[in-house]
Backbone bond lengths (Angstrom), bond angles and torsions (degrees), N, CA, C in turn:
res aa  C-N    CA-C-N  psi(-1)  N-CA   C-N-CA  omega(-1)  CA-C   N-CA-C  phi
1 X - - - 1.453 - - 1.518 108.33 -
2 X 1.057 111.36 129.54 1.490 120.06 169.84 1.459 115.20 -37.96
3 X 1.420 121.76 139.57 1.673 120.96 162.37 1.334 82.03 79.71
4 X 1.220 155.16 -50.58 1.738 122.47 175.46 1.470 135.51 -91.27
5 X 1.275 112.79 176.72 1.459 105.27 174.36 1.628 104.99 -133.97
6 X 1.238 95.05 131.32 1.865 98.97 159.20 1.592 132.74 -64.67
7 X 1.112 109.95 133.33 1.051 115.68 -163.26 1.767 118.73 -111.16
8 X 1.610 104.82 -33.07 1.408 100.42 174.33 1.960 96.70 -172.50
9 X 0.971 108.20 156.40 1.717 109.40 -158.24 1.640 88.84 -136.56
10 X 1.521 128.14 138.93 1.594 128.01 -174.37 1.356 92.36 -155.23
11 X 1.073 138.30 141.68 1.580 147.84 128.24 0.937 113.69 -28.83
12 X 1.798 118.02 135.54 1.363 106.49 176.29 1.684 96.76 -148.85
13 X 1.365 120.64 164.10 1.493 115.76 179.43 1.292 89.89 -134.03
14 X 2.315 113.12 141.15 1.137 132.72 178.71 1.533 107.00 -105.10
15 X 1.052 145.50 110.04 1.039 142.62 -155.92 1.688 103.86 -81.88
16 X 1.406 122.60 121.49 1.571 116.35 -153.45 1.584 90.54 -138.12
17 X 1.415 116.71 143.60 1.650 118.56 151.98 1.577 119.70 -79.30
18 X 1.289 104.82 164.74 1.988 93.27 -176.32 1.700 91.62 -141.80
19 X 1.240 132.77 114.77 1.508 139.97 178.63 1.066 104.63 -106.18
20 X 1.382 139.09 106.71 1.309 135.09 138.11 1.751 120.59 -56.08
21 X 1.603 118.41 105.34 1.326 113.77 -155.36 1.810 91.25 -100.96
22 X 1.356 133.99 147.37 1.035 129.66 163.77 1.386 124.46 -116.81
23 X 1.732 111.08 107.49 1.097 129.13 -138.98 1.786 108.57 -105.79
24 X 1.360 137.55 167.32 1.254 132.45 178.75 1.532 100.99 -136.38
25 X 1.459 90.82 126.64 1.946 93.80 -166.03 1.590 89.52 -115.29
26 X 1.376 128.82 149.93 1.214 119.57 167.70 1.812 100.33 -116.95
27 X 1.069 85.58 150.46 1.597 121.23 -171.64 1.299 115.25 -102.24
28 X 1.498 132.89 115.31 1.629 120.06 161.00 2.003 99.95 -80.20
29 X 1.268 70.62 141.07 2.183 86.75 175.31 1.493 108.31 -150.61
30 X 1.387 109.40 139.63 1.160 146.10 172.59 1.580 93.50 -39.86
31 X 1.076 104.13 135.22 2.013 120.61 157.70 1.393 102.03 -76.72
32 X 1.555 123.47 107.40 1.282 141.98 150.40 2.334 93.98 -18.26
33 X 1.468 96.12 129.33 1.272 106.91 167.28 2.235 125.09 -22.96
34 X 1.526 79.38 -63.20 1.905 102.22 -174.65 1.477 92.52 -54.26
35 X 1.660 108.26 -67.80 0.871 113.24 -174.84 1.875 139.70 -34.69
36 X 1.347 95.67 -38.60 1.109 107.78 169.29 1.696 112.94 -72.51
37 X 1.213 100.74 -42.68 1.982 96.98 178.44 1.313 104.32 -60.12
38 X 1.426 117.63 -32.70 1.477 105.66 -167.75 1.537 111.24 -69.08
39 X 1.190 115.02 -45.50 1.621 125.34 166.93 1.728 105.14 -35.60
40 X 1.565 119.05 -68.88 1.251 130.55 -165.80 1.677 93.21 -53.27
41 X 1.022 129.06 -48.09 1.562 132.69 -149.54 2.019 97.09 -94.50
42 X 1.550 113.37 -19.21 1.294 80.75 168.95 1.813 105.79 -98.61
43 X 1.167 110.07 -20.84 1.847 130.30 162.59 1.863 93.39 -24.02
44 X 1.080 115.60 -42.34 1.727 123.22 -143.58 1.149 94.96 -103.92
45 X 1.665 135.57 -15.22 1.099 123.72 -166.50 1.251 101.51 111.47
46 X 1.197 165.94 -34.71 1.049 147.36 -123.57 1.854 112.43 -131.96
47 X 1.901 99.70 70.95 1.614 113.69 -163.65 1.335 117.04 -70.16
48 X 1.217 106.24 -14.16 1.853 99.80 -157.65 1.580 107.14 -85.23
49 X 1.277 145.52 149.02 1.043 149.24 -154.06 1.787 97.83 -92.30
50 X 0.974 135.03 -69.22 1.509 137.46 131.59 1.947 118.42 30.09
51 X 1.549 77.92 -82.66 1.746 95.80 177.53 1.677 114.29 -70.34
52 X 1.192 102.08 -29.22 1.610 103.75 171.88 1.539 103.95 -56.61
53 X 1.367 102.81 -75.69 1.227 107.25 -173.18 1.291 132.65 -58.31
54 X 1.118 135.25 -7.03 1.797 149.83 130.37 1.560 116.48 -40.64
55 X 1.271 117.22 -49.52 1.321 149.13 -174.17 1.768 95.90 -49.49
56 X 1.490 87.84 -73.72 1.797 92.54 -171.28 0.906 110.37 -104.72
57 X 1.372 119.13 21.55 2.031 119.72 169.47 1.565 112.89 70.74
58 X 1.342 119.19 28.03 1.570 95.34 -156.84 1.546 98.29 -113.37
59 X 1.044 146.55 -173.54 1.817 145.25 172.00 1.392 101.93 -65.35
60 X 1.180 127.06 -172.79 1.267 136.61 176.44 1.834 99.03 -98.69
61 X 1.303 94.67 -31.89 1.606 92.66 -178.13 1.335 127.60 -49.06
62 X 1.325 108.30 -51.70 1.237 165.22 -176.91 2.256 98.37 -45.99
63 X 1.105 68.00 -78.78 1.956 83.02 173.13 1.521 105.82 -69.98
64 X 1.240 123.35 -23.89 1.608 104.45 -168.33 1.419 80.71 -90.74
65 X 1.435 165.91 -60.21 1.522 160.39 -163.97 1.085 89.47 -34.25
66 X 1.555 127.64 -66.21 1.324 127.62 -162.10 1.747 110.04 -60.54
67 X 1.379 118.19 -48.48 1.469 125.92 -140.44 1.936 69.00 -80.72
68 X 1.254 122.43 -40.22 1.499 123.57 -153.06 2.184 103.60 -63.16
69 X 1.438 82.73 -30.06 2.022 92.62 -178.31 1.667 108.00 -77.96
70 X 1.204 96.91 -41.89 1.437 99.65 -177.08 1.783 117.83 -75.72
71 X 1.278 109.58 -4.99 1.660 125.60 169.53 1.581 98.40 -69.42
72 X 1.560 95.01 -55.66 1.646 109.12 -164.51 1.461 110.54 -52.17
73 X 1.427 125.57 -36.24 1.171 142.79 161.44 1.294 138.36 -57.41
74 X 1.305 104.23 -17.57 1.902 126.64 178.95 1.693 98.87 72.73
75 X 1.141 146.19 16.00 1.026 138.38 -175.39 0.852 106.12 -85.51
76 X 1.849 130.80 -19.32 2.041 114.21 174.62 1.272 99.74 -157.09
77 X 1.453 131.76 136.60 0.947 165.72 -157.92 2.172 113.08 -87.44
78 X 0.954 106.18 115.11 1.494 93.83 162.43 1.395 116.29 -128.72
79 X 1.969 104.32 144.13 0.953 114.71 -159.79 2.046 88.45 -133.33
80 X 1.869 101.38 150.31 1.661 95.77 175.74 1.492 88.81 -97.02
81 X 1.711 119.48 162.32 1.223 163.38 178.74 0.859 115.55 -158.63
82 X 1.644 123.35 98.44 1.293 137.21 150.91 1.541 107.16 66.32
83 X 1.566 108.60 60.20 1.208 121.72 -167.69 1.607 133.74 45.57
84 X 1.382 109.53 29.12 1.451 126.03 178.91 1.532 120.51 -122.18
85 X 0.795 136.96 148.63 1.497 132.37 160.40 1.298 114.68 -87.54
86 X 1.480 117.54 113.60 1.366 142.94 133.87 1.090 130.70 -41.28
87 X 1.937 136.28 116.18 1.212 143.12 175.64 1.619 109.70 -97.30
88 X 1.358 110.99 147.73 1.605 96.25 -179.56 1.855 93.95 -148.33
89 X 0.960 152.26 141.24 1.154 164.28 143.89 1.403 92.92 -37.24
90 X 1.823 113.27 128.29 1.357 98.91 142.84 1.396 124.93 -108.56
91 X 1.742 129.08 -129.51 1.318 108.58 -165.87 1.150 104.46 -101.63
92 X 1.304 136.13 -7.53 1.271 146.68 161.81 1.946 120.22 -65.09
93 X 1.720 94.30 -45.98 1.278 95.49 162.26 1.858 121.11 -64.83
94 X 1.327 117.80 -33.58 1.497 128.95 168.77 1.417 90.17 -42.42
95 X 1.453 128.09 -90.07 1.344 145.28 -150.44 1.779 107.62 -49.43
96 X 1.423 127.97 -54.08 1.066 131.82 153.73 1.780 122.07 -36.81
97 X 1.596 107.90 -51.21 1.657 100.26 -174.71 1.436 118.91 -50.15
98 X 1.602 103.14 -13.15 1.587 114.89 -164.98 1.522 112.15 -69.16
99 X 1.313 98.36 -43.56 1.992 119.88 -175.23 1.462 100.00 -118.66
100 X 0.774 145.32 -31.95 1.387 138.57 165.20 1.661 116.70 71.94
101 X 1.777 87.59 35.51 1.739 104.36 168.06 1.732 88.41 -116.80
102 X 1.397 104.02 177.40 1.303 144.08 172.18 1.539 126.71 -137.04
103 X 1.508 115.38 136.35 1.366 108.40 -172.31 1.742 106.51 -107.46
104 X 1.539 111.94 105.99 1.269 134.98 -172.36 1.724 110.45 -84.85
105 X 1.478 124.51 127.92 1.397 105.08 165.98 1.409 118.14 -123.80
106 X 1.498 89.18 144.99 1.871 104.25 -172.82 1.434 117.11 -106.34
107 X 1.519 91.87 147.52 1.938 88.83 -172.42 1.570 101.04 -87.22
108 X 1.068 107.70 143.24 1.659 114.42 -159.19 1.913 98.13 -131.99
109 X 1.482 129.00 102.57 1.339 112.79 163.80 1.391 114.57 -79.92
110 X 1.565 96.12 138.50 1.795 103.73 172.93 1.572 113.34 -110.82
111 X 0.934 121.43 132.21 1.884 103.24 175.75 1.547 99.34 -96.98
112 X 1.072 108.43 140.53 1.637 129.05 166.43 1.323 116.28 -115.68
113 X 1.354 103.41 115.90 1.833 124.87 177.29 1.123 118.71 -90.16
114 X 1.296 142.55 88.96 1.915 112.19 173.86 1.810 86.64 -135.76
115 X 1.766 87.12 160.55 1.219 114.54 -176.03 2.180 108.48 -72.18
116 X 1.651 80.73 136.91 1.527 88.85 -173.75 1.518 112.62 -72.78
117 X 1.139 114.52 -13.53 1.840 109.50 -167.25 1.576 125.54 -109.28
């Protein structure tokens, strides 16, 4: 630095803690395309897993991945009838059809440094 002079240079150790904290951040995210029809189509009436999948042409596989994420989410309900599975929106799924995001949470590590003394 300009205007001074050094005078003597030493090693030195700061004695520090180090926390890796593991944190949960939530995320708004978009409803996957299917996903969203599937909402609209049981919204409309249309519960049976079967009729969905006729509906939008897709495998059964295909729709149960989806119908299986959106369980994970509490957004729809299944119920049996007469040896079928029943889909039902719940009130969370209501509140979502509106904006047609979801609030997802991710495990996020943070490290935390601070001085021990």
């Amino acid at each position: 630095m300009p205007g001074y002079e050094l005078i003597n240079v030493f090693e030195a150790a700061f004695p520090v803690y180090r926390l890796n904290i593991s944190t949960l951040i939530l995320h708004e995210q978009d409803i996957p395309v299917v996903g969203q029809f599937i909402l609209k189509l049981i919204h409309s009436g249309i519960e049976d897993v079967e009729n969905i999948c006729g509906f939008l042409g897709l495998s059964e596989q295909i729709v149960e991945d989806y119908i299986l994420e959106l369980l994970t989410q509490e957004l729809v309900t299944n119920e049996y009838v007469q040896d079928s599975i029943m889909l039902l929106l719940t009130a969370k799924g209501h509140e979502v059809m509106e904006k047609m995001k979801f609030v997802k949470p991710e495990e996020v590590a943070v490290p935390l440094v601070f001085d021990s003394s």
